[in-house]
PDB file with SEQRES, HELIX, SHEET and CRYST1 records, atoms N, CA, C and O in Angstrom:
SEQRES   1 A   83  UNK UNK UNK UNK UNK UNK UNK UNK UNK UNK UNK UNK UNK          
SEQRES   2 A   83  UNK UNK UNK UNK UNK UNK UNK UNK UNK UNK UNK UNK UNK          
SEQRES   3 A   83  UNK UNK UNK UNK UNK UNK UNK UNK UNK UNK UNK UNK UNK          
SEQRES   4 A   83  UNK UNK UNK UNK UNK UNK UNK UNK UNK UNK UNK UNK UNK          
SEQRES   5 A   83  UNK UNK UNK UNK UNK UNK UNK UNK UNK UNK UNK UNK UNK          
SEQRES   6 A   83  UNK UNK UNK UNK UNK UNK UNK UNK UNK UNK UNK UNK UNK          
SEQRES   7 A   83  UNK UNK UNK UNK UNK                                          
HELIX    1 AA1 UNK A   20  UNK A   35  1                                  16    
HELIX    2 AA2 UNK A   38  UNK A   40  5                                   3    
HELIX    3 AA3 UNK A   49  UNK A   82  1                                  34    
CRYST1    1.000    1.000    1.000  90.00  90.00  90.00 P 1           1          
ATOM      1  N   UNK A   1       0.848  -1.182   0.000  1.00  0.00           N  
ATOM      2  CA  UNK A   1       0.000   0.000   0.000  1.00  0.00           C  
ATOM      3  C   UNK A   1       0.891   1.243   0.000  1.00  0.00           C  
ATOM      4  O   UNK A   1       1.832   1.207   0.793  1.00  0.00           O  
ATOM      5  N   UNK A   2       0.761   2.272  -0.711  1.00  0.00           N  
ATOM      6  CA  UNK A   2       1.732   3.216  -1.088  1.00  0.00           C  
ATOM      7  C   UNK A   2       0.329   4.759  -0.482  1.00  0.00           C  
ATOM      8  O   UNK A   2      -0.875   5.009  -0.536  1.00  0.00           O  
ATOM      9  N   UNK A   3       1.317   5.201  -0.091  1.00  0.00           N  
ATOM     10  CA  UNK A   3       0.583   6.413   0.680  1.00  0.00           C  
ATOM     11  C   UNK A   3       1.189   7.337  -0.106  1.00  0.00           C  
ATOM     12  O   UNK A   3       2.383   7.451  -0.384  1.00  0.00           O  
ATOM     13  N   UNK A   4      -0.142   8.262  -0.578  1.00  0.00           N  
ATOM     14  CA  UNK A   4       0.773   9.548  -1.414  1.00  0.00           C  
ATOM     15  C   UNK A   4      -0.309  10.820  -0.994  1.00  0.00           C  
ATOM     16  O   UNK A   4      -1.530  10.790  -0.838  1.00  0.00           O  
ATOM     17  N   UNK A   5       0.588  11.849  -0.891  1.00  0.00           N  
ATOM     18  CA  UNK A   5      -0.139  12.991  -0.491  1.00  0.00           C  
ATOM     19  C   UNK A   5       0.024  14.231  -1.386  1.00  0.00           C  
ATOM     20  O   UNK A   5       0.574  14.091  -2.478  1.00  0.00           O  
ATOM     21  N   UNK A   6      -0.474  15.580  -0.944  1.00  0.00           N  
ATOM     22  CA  UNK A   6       0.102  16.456  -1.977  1.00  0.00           C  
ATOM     23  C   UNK A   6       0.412  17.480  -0.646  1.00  0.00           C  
ATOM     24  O   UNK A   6      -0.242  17.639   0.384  1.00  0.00           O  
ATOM     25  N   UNK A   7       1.770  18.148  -1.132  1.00  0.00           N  
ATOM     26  CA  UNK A   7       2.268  19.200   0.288  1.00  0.00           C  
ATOM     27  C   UNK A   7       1.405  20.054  -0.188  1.00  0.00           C  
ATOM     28  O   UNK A   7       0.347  19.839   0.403  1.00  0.00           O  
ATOM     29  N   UNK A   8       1.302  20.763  -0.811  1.00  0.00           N  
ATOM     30  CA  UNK A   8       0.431  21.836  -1.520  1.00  0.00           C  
ATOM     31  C   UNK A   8      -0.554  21.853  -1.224  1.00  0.00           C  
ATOM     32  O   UNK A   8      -1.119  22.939  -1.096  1.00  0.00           O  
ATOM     33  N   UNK A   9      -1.070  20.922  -1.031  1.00  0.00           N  
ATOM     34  CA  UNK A   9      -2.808  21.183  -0.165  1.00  0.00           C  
ATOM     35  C   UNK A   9      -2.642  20.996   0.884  1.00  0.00           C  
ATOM     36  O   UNK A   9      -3.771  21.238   1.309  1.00  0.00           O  
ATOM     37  N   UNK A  10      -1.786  20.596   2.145  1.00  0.00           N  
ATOM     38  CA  UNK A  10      -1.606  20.903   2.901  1.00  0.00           C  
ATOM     39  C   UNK A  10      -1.602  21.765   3.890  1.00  0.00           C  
ATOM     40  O   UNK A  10      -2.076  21.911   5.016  1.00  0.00           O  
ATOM     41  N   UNK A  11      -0.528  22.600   2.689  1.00  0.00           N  
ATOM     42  CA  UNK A  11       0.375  23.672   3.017  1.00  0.00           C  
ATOM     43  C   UNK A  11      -0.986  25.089   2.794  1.00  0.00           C  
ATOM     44  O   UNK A  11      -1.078  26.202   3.310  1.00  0.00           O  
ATOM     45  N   UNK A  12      -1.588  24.577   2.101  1.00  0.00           N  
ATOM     46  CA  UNK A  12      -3.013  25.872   1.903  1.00  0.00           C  
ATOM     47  C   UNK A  12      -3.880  25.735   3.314  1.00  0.00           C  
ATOM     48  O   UNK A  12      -4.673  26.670   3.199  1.00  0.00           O  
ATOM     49  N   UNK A  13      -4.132  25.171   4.417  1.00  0.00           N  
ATOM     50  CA  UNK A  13      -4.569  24.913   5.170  1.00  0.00           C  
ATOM     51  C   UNK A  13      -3.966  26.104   5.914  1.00  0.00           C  
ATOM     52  O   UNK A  13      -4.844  26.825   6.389  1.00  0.00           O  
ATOM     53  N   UNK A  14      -2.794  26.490   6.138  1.00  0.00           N  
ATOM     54  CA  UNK A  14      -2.030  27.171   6.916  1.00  0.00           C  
ATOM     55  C   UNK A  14      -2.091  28.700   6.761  1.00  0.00           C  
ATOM     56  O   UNK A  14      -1.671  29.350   7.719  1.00  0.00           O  
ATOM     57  N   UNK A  15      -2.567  29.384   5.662  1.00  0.00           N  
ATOM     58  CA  UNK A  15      -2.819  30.689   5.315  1.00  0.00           C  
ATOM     59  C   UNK A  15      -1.589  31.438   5.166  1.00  0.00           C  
ATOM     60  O   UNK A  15      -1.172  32.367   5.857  1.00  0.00           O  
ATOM     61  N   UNK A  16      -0.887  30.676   3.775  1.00  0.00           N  
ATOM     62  CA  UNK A  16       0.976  30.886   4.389  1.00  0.00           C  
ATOM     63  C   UNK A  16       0.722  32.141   3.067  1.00  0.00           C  
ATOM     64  O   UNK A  16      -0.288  32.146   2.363  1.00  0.00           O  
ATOM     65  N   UNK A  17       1.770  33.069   2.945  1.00  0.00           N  
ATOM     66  CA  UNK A  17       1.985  34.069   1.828  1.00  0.00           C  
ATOM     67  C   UNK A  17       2.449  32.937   1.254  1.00  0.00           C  
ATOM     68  O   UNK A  17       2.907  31.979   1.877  1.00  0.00           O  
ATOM     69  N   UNK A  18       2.249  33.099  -0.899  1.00  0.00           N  
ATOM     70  CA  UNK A  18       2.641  32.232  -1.608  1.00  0.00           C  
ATOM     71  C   UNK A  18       4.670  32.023  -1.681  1.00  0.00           C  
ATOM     72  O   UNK A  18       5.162  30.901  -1.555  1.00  0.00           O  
ATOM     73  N   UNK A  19       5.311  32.933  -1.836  1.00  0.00           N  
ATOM     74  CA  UNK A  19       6.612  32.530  -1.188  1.00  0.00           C  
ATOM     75  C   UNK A  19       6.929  31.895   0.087  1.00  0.00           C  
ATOM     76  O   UNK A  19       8.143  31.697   0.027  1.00  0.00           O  
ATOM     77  N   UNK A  20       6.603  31.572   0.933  1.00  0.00           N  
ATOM     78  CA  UNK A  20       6.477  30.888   1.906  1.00  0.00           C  
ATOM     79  C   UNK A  20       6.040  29.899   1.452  1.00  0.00           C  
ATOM     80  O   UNK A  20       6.789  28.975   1.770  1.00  0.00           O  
ATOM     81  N   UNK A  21       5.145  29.527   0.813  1.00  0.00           N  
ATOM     82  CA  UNK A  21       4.672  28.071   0.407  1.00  0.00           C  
ATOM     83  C   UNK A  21       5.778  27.986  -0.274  1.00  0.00           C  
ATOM     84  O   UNK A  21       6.862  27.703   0.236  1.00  0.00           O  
ATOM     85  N   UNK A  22       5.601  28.214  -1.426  1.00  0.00           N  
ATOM     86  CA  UNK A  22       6.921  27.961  -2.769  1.00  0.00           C  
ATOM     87  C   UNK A  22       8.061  27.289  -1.764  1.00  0.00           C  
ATOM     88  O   UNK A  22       8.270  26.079  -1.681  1.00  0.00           O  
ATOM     89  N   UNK A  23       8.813  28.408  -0.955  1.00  0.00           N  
ATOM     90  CA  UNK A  23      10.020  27.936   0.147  1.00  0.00           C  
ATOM     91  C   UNK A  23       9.770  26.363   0.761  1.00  0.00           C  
ATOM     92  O   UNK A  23      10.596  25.456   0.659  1.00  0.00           O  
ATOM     93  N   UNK A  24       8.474  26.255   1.403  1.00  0.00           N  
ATOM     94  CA  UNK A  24       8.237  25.248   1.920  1.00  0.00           C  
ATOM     95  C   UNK A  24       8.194  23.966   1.335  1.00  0.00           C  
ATOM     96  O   UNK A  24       8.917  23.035   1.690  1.00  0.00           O  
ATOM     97  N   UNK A  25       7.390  23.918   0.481  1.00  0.00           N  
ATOM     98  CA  UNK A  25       7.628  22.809  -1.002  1.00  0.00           C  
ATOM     99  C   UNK A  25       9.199  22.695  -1.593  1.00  0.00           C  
ATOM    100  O   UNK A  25       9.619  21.568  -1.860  1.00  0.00           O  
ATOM    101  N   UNK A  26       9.815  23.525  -1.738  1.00  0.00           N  
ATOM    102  CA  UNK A  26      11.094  23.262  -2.433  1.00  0.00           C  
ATOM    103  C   UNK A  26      11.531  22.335  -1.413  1.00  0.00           C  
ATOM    104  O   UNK A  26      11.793  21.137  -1.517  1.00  0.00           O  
ATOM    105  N   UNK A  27      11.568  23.212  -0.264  1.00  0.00           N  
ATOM    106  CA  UNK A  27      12.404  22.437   1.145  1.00  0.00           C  
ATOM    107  C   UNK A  27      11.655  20.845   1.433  1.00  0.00           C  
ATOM    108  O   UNK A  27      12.271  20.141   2.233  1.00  0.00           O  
ATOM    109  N   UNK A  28      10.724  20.417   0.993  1.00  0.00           N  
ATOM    110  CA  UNK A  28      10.087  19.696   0.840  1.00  0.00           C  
ATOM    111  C   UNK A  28      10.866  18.067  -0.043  1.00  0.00           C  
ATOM    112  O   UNK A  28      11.312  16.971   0.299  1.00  0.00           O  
ATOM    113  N   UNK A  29      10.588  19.002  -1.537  1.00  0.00           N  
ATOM    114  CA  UNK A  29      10.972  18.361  -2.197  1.00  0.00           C  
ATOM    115  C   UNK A  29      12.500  18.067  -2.016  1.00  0.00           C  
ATOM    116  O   UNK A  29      12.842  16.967  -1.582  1.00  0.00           O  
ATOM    117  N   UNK A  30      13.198  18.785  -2.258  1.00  0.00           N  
ATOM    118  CA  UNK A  30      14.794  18.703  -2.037  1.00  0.00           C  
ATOM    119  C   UNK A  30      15.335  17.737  -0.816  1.00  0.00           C  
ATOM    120  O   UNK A  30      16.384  17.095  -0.878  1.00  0.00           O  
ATOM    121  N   UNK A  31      14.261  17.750   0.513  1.00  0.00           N  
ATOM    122  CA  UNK A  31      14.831  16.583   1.433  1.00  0.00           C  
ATOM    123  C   UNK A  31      14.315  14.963   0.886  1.00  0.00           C  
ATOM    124  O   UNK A  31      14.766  13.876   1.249  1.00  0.00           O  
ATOM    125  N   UNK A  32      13.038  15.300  -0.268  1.00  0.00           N  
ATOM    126  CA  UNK A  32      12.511  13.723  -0.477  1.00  0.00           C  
ATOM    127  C   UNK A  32      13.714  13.325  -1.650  1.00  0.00           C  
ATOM    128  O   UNK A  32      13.931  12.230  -2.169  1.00  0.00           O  
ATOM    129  N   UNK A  33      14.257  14.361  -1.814  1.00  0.00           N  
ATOM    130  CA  UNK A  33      15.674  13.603  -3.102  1.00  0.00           C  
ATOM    131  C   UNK A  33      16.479  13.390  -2.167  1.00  0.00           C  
ATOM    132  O   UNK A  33      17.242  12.486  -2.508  1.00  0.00           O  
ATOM    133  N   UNK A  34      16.670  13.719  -1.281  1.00  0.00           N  
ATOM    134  CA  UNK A  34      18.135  13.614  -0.090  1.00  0.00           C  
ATOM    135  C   UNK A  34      17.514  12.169   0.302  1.00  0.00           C  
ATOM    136  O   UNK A  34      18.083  11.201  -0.203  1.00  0.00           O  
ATOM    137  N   UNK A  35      16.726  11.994   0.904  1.00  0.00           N  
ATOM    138  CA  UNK A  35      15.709  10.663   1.399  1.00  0.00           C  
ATOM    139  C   UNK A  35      15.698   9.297   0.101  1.00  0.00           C  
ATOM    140  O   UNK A  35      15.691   8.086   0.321  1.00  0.00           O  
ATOM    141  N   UNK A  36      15.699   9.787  -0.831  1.00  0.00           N  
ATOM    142  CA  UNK A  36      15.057   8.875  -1.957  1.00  0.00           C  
ATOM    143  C   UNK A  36      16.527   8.233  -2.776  1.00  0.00           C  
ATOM    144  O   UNK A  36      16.521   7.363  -3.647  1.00  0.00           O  
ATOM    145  N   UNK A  37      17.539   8.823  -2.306  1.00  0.00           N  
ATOM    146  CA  UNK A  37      18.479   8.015  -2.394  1.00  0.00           C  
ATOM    147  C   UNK A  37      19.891   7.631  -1.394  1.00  0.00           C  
ATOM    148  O   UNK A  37      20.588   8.435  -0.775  1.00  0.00           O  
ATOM    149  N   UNK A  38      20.009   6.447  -1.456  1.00  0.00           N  
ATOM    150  CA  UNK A  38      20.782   5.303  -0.721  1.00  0.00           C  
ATOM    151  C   UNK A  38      21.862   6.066  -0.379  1.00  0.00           C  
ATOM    152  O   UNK A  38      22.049   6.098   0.838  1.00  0.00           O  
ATOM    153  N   UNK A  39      22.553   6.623  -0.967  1.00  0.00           N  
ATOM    154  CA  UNK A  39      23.765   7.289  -0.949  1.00  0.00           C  
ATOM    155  C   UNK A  39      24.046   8.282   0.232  1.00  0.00           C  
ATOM    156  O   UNK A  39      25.134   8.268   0.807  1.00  0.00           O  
ATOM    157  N   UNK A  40      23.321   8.901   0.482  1.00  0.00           N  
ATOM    158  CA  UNK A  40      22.841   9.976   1.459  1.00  0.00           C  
ATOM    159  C   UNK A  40      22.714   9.437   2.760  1.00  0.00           C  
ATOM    160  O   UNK A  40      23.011  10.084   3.764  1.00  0.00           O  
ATOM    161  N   UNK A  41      22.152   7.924   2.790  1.00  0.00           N  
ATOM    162  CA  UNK A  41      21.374   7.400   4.009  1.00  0.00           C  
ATOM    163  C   UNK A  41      22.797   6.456   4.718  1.00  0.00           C  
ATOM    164  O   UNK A  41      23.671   5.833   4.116  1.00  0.00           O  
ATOM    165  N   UNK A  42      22.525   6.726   6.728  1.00  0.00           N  
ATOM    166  CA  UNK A  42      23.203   5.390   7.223  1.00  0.00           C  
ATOM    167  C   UNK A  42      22.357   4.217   6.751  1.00  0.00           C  
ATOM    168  O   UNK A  42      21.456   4.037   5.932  1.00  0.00           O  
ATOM    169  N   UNK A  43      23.018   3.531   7.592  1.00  0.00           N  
ATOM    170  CA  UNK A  43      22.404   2.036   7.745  1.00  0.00           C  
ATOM    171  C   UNK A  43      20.881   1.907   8.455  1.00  0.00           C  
ATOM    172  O   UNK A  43      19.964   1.112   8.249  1.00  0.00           O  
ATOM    173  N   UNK A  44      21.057   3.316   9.606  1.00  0.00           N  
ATOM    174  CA  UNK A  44      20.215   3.705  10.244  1.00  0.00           C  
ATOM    175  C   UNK A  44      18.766   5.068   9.278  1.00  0.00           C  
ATOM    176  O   UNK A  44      17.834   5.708   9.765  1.00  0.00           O  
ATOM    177  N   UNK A  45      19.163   4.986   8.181  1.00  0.00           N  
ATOM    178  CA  UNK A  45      17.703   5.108   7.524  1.00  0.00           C  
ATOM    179  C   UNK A  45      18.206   6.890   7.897  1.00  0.00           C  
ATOM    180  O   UNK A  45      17.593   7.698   7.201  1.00  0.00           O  
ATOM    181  N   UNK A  46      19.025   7.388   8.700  1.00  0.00           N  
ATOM    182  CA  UNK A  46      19.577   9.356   8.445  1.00  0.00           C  
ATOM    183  C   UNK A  46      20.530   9.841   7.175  1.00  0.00           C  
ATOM    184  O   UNK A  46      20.773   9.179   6.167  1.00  0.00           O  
ATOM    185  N   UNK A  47      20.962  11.055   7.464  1.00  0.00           N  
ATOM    186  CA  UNK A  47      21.066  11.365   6.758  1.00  0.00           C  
ATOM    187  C   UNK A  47      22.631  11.384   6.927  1.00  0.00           C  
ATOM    188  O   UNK A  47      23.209  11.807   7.929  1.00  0.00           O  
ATOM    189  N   UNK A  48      23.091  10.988   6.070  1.00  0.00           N  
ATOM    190  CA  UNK A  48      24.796  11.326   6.428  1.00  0.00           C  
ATOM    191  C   UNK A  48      25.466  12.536   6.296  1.00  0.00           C  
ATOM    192  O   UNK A  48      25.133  13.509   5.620  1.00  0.00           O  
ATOM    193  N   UNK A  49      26.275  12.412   6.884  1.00  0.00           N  
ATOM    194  CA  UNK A  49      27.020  13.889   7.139  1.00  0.00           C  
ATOM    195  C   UNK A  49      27.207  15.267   5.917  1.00  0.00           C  
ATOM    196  O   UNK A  49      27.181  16.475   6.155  1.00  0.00           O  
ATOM    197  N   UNK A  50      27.395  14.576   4.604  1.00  0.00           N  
ATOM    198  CA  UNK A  50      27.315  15.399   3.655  1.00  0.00           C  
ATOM    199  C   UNK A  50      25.987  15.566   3.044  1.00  0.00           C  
ATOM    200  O   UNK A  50      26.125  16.181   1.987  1.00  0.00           O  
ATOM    201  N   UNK A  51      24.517  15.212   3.320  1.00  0.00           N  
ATOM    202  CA  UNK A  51      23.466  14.929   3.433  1.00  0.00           C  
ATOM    203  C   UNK A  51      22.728  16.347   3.888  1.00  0.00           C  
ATOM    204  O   UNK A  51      21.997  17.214   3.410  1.00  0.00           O  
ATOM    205  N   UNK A  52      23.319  16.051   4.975  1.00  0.00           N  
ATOM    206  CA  UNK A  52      23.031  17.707   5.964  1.00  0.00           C  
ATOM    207  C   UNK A  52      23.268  18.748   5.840  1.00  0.00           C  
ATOM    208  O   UNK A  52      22.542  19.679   6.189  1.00  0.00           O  
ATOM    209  N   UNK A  53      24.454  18.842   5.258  1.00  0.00           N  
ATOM    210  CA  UNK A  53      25.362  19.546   4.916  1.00  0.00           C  
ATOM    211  C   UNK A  53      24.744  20.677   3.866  1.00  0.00           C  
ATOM    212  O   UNK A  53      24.845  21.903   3.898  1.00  0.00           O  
ATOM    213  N   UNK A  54      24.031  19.759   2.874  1.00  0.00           N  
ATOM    214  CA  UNK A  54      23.373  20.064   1.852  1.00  0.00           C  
ATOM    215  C   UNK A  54      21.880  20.448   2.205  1.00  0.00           C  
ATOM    216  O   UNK A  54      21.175  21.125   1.456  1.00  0.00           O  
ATOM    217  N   UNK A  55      21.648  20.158   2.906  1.00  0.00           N  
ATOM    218  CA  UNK A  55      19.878  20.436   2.951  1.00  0.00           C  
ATOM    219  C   UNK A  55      19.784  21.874   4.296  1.00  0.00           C  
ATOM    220  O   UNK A  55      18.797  22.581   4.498  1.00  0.00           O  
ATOM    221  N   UNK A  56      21.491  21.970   5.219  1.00  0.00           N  
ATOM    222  CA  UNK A  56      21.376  23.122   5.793  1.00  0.00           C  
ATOM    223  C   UNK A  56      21.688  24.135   5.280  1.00  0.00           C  
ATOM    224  O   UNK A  56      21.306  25.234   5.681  1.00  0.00           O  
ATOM    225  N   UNK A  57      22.822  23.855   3.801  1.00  0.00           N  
ATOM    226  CA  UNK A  57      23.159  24.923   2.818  1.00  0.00           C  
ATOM    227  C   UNK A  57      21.282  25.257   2.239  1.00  0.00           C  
ATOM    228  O   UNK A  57      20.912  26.321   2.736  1.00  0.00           O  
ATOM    229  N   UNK A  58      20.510  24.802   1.638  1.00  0.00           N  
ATOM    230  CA  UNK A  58      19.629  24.756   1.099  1.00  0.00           C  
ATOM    231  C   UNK A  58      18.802  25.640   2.554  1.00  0.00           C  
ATOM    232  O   UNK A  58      18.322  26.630   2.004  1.00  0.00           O  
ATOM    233  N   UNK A  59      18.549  25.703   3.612  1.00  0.00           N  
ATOM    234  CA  UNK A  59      17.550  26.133   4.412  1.00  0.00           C  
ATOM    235  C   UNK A  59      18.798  27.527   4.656  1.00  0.00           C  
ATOM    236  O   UNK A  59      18.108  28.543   4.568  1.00  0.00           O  
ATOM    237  N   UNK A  60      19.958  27.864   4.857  1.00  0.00           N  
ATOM    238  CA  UNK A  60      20.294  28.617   4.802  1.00  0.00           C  
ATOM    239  C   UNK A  60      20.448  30.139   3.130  1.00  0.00           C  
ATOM    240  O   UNK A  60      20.518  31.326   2.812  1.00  0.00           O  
ATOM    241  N   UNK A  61      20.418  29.181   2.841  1.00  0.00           N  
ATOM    242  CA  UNK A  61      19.764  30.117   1.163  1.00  0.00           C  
ATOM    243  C   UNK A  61      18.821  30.843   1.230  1.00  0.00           C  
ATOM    244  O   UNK A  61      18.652  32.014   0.890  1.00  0.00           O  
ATOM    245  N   UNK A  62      18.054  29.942   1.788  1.00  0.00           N  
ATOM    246  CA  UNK A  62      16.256  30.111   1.612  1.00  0.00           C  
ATOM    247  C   UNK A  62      16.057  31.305   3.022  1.00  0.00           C  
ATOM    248  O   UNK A  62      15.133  32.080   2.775  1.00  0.00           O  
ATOM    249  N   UNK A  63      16.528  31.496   3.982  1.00  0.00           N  
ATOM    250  CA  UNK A  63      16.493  32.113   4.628  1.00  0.00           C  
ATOM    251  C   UNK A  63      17.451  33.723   4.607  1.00  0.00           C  
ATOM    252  O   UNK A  63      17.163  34.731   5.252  1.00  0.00           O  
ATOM    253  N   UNK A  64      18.392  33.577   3.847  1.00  0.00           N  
ATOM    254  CA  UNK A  64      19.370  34.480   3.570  1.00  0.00           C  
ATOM    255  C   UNK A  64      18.388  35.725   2.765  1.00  0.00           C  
ATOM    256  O   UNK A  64      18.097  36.865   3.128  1.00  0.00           O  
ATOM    257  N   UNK A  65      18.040  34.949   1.529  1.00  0.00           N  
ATOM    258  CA  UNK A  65      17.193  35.340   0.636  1.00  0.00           C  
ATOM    259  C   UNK A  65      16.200  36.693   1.462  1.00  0.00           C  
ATOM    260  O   UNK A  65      16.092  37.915   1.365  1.00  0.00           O  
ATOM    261  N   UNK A  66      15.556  35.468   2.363  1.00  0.00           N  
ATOM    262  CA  UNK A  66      14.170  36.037   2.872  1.00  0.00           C  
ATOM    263  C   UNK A  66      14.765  37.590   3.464  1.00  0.00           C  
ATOM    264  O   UNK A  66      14.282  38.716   3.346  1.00  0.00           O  
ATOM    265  N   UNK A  67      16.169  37.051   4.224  1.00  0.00           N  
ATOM    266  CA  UNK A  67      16.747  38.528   4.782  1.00  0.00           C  
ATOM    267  C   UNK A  67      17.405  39.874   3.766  1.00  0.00           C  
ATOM    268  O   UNK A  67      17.445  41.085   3.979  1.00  0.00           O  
ATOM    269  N   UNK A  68      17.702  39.347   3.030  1.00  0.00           N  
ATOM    270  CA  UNK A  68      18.126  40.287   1.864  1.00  0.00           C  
ATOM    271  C   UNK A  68      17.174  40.785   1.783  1.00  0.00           C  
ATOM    272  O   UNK A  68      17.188  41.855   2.392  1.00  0.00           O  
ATOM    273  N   UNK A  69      15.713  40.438   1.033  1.00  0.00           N  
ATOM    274  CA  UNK A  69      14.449  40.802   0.848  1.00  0.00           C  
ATOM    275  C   UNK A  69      13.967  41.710   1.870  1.00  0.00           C  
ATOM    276  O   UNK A  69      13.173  42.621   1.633  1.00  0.00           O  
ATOM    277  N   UNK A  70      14.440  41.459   2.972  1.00  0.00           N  
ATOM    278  CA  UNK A  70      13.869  42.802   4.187  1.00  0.00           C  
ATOM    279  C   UNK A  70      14.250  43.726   4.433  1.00  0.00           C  
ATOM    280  O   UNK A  70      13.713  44.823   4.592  1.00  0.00           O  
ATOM    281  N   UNK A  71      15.931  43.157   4.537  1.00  0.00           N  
ATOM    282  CA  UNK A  71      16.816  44.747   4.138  1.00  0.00           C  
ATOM    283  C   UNK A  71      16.416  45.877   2.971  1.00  0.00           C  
ATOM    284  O   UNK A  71      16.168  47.071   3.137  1.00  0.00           O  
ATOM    285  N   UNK A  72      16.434  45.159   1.831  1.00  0.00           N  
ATOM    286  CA  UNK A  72      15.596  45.983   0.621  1.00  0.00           C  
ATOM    287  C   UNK A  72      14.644  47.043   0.794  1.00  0.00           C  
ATOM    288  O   UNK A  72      14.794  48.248   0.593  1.00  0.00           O  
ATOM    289  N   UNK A  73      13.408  46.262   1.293  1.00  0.00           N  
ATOM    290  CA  UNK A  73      12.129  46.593   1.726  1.00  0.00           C  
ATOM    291  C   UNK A  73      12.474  47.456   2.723  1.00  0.00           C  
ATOM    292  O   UNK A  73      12.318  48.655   2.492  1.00  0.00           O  
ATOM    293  N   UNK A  74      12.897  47.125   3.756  1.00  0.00           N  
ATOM    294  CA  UNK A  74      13.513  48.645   4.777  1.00  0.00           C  
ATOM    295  C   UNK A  74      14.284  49.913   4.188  1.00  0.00           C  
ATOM    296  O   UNK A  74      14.219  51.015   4.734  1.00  0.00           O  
ATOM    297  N   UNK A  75      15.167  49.617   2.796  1.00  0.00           N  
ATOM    298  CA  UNK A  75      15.819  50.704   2.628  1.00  0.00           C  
ATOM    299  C   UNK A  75      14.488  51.467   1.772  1.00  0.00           C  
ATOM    300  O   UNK A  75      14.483  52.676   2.000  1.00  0.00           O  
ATOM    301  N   UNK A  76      13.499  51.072   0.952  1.00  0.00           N  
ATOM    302  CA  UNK A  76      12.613  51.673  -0.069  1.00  0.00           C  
ATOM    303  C   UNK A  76      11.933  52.272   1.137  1.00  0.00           C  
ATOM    304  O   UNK A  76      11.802  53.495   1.090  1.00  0.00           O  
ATOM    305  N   UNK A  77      11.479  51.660   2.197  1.00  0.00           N  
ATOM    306  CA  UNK A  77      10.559  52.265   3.196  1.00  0.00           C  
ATOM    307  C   UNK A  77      10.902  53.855   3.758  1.00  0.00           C  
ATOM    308  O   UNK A  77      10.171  54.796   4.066  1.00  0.00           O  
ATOM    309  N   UNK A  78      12.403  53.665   3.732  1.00  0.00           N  
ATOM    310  CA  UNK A  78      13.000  54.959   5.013  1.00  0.00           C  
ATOM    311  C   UNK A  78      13.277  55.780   3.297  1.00  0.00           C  
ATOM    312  O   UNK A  78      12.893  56.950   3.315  1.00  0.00           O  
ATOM    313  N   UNK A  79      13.783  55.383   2.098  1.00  0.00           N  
ATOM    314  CA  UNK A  79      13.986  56.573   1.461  1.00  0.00           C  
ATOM    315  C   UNK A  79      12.418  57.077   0.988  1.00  0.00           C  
ATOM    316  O   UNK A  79      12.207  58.134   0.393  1.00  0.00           O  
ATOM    317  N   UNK A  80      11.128  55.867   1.470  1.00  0.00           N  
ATOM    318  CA  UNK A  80       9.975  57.056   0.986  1.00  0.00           C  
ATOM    319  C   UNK A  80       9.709  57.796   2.229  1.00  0.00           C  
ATOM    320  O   UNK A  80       8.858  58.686   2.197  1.00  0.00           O  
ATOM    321  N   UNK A  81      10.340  57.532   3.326  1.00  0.00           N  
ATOM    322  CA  UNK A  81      10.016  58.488   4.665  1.00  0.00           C  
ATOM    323  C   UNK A  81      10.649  59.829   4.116  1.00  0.00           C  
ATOM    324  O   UNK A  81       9.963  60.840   3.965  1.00  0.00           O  
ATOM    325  N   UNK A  82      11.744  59.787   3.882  1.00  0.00           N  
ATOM    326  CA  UNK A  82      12.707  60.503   3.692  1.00  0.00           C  
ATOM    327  C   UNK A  82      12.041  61.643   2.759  1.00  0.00           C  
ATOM    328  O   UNK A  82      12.256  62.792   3.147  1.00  0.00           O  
ATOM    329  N   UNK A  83      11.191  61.486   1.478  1.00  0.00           N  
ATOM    330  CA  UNK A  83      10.780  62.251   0.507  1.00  0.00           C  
ATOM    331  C   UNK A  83       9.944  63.395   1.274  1.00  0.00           C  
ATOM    332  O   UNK A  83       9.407  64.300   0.636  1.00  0.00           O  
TER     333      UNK A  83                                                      
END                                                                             
């Protein structure tokens, strides 16, 4: 019996802004490729060390991003104070 779901309808349950979803699904998908192959995995079914490595580079992106994006948004804010 194979269980299949969709994150996406899920993830609409939550009342997330659509970048936030998008983020969430990638991060989603990208750990079921880390998961979906052998290579990645101990014996113990985790993730091995270069595994992590990769999926904390990947949540650190995704979060960097989000901060760049605020800095931005703060500088447009104070130069329309400024006008």
């Amino acid at each position: 019996m194979k269980f299949t779901f969709n994150i996406s309808d899920i993830l609409n349950q939550f009342g997330l802004e659509k970048r936030e979803k998008d983020n969430l699904i990638s991060l989603f998908e990208f750990t079921n490729y880390l998961y979906d192959s052998e290579e990645n995995l101990t014996k113990t079914f985790n993730l091995k060390k270069e595994a992590k490595e990769k999926l904390i580079e990947k949540i650190e992106e995704m979060f960097e991003y989000e901060l760049q994006d605020v800095d931005h948004s703060d500088d447009q804010e104070n130069e329309e104070g400024e006008g």
